[in-house]
N, C-alpha and C positions, 0 to 999 in steps of 0.2 A: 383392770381396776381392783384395788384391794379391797376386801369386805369390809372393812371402815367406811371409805370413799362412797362404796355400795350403800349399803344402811345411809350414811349423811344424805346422799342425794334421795332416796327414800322418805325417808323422813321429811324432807326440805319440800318435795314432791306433793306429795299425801295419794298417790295414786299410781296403778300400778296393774300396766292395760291385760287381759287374760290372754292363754292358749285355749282357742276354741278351735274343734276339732270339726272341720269343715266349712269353718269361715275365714282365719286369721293367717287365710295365705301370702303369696309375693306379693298380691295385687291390692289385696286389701289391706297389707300393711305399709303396702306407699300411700297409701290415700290417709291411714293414720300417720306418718309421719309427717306429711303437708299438712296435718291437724295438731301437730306440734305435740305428738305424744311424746313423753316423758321415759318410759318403757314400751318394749315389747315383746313378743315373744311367738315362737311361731306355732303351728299346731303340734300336739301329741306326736312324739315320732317313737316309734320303737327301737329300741338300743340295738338290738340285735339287727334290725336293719338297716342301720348308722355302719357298724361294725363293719357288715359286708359290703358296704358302696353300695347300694341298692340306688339305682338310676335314679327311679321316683321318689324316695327318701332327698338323695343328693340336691332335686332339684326344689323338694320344699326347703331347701336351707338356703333359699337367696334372700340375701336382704338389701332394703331401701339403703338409700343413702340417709342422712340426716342427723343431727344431735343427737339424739336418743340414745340408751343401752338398749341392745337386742339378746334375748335370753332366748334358748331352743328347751323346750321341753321334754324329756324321758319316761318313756316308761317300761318296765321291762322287772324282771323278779331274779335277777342272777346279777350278782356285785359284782361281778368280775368286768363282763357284757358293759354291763351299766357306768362303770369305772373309763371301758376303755372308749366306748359312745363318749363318754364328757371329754374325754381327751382330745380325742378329733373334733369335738366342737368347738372346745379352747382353739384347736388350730385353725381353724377356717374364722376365726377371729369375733365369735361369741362373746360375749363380758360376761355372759352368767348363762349359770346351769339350773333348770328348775327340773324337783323331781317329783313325779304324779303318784300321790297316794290317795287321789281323790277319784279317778275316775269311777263310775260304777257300771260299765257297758260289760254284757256277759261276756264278748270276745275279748276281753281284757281280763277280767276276773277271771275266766276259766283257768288262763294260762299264772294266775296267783300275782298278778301284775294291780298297778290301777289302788281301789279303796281295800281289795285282798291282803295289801302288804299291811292294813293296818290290823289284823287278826293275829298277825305275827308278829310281836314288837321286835323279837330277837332279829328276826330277817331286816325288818324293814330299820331297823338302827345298822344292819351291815352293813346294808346299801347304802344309805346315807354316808355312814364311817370310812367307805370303800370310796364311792367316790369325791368325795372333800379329799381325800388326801392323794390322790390321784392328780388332781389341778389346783394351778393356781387363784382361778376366777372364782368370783362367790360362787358356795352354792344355795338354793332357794329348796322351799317343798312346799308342796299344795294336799292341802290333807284335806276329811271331813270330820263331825263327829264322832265318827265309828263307822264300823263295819253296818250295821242293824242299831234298832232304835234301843235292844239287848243290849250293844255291847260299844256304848259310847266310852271309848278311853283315849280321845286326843289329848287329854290332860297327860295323861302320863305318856304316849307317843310325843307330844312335844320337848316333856323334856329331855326325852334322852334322843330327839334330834338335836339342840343345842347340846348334849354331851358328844354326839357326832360332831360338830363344827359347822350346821349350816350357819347361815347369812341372817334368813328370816323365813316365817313360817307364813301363809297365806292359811288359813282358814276359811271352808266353807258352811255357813251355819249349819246344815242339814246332817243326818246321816248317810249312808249311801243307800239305803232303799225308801229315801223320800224322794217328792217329784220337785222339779220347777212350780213355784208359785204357794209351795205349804209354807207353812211360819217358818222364820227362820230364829234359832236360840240364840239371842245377842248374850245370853248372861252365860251360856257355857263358852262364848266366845272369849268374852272379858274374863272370864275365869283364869281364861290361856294368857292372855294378854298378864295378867299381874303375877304370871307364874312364870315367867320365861326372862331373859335380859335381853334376846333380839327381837328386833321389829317383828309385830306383827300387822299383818294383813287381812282384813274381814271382806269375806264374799260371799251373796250372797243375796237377791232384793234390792237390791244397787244399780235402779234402774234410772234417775233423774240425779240433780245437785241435792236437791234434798233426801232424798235416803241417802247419799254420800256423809251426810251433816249429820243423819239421824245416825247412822252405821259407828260416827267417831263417837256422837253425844254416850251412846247406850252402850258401847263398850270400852272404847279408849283405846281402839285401833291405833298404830301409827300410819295406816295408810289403807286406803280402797278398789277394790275390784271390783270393776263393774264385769258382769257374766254377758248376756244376754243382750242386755241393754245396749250393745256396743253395733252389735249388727246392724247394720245400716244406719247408723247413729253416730257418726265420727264425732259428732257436735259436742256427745256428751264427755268429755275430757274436757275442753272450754267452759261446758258448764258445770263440771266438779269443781274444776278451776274460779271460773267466779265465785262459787258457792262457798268455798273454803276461804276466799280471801274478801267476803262484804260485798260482792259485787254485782251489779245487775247482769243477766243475761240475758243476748236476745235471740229468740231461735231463728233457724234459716229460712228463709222465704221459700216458698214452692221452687221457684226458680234456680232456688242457691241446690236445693235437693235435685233439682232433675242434673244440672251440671255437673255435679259431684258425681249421681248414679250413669251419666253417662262415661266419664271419666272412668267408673270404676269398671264399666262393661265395656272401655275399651282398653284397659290395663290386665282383665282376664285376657282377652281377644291374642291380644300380645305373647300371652305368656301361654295360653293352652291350647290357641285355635279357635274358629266359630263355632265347630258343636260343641267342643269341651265350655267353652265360656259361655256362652249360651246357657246350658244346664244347668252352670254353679248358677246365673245373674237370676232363673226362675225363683229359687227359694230368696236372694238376695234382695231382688229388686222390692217386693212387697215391704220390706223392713224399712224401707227407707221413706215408706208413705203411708206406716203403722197411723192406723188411727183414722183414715182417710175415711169419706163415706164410699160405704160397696167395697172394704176392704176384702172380705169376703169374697167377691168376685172378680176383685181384681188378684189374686190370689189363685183363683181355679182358672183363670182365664190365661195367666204366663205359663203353666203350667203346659200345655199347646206351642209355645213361641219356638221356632226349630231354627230361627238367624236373627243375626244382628236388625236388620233393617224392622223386623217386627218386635225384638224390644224398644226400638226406639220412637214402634208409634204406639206403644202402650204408653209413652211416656205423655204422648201429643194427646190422649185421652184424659189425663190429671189435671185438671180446672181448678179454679179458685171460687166460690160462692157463698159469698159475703165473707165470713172468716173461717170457713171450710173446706178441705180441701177434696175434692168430689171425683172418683174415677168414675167417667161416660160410658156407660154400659150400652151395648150397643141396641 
C-alpha cells in the first residue's frame, strides 16, 4: 500500500491498534482481528534479530488472516540493521513498518535503541531516512515527548522525521521517565499535530471511547492509540468506533468475556503449548475481568494456575451479582 492509501485509511479509521511488548502476539492479534480491527501491529522486535532469522523473532511475525493492515515494529539504533529488518518485513508481506523511539525499558536504552534515539536527532532522522528509502511500504514512528521531562524536543524530532519521509507519527503524551497513569500533555501533543503535514496519532490515557473523543477534542489528532487499554479489552475498538461515529455502545456481558478469554487461552495453547500458554493467559486473563469484585485476588490467585484445565475453572469462579461481576473466593 502506498503511504497515501496508508494515511486515507488512517484518517478514515481514526484509530490505530498498538505494539505492546508482551501482549500483542499471534494469538492475541487474531482475537483483535475477529474484533474487526482496522490496524495492527505485532510486538517490539529487534532489527538485529529480524536480520539474523532468529527462530523466536521469525515466529512472532505470524499474522491472522483478515482486512486489516499488519505493521511489525523495530527497534534497534544502527540504520543500516534497521533498513535491512524493514526489508524482510516488506517481504513476508507486512503493509507498514513502524519505528520505536518511544520505548523507555533500560535493555533497550542501554544499547541507545527505544526513547534514546530521541537524544540524538542526527541518528534518529538516519534511521528514519535509512529505512523509508529502503522499502516501499509506509513507514510509521512512535515517539515520546523526549528523552526526560529536561529534554522534551518531539517538536523538532517530528519534523525532521517528515523530512525523512515517514507515513505518520504516533505520539505518546508523556516523556520517557514518566509512568503509566501521570497526566498526559495534550497541548504538546497538538503542538505536533499543527506542525507537521502527516497524520498524527496521540497515545496515551486512551483507555474507553470517551478519552478517544477527549484525545481528538484536546488535540486534533487524526487518529488514536489506545496503550493499555487494549489488553484484554478487544471490545474497545468497537467502542472508539461507536464513540467517533454518535453511537451507543454496549459492553460485553460476562458471558461474552469468559468466551472470548477462553478463546484466547486456547489460541496461546495452539501456538506456545500448555505451560508457555498458561503463563502468558496468568497476567492476561485478569484484564479481561478488570474491575471485577476481589480483582485483587483473583489476580494472586492465577498466579498459581500451572494448566489449561485450571484456567478454565478460574473462569467458573466469575459470577454475576446484581450488576457486578464477582470473583468466588474460595
Amino acid at each position: 500500500m502506498s503511504s497515501t492509501g496508508f494515511n486515507r485509511r488512517l484518517r478514515a479509521e481514526k484509530l490505530l491498534l498498538p505494539p505492546l511488548a508482551g501482549y500483542t502476539d499471534y494469538p492475541f492479534r487474531r482475537i483483535l482481528a475477529e474484533h474487526g480491527a482496522p490496524f495492527m501491529c505485532t510486538q517490539m522486535l529487534s532489527s538485529e534479530a529480524v536480520v539474523r532469522r532468529s527462530p523466536r523473532t521469525l515466529k512472532m511475525l505470524e499474522k491472522p488472516d483478515g482486512g486489516h493492515l499488519h505493521g511489525a515494529q523495530l527497534f534497534g539504533d544502527d540504520a543500516v540493521s534497521m533498513a535491512s529488518a524493514a526489508v524482510s518485513l516488506e517481504a513476508l508481506g507486512f503493509d507498514y513498518v513502524d519505528i520505536n523511539m518511544g520505548c523507555a525499558v533500560k535493555a533497550v536504552i542501554s544499547n541507545g535503541a527505544g526513547v534514546s534515539l530521541m537524544g540524538d536527532l542526527e541518528k534518529a532522522y538516519r534511521v528514519a531516512a535509512t529505512v523509508v528509502e529502503a522499502v516501499s511500504i509506509p513507514v510509521t514512528c512512535k515517539i515520546r515527548l523526549g528523552e526526560s521531562r529536561r529534554e522534551q524536543n518531539a517538536l523538532e524530532l517530528s519534523g525532521r522525521l517528515v523530512d525523512a519521509g515517514v507515513s505518520a507519527i504516533t505520539v505518546h503524551g508523556r516523556s520517557g521517565e514518566k509512568k503509566f497513569g501521570e497526566p498526559v500533555n495534550y497541548d504538546a501533543i497538538r503542538e505536533i499535530v499543527e506542525s507537521v503535514d502527516v497524520p498524527v496519532v496521540g497515545n496515551g490515557g486512551v483507555y474507553t471511547g470517551f478519552d478517544a473523543l477527549e484525545m481528538v477534542r484536546l488535540t486534533g489528532v487524526d487518529a488514536v492509540m489506545p496503550g493499555r487499554g487494549l489488553i484484554g479489552n478487544p471490545w474497545i475498538i468497537e467502542e472508539i468506533r461507536c464513540a467517533f461515529n454518535g453511537e451507543s455502545f454496549a459492553a460485553p456481558s460476562l458471558d461474552e468475556r469468559k468466551t472470548v478469554c477462553r478463546r484466547h487461552l486456547g489460541y496461546l495453547v495452539d501456538y506456545v503449548g500448555e505451560k508457555d500458554g498458561v503463563v502468558t493467559m496468568r497476567r492476561v486473563l485478569p484484564r479481561y475481568f478488570s474491575g471485577a469484585v476481589h480483582a485483587t485476588d483473583l489476580r494472586e490467585f492465577v498466579v498459581n494456575i500451572s494448566s489449561v484445565g485450571g484456567m478454565l475453572s478460574v473462569l467458573d469462579r466469575l459470577v454475576e451479582v446484581g450488576d457486578q461481576v464477582v470473583f468466588q473466593r474460595v
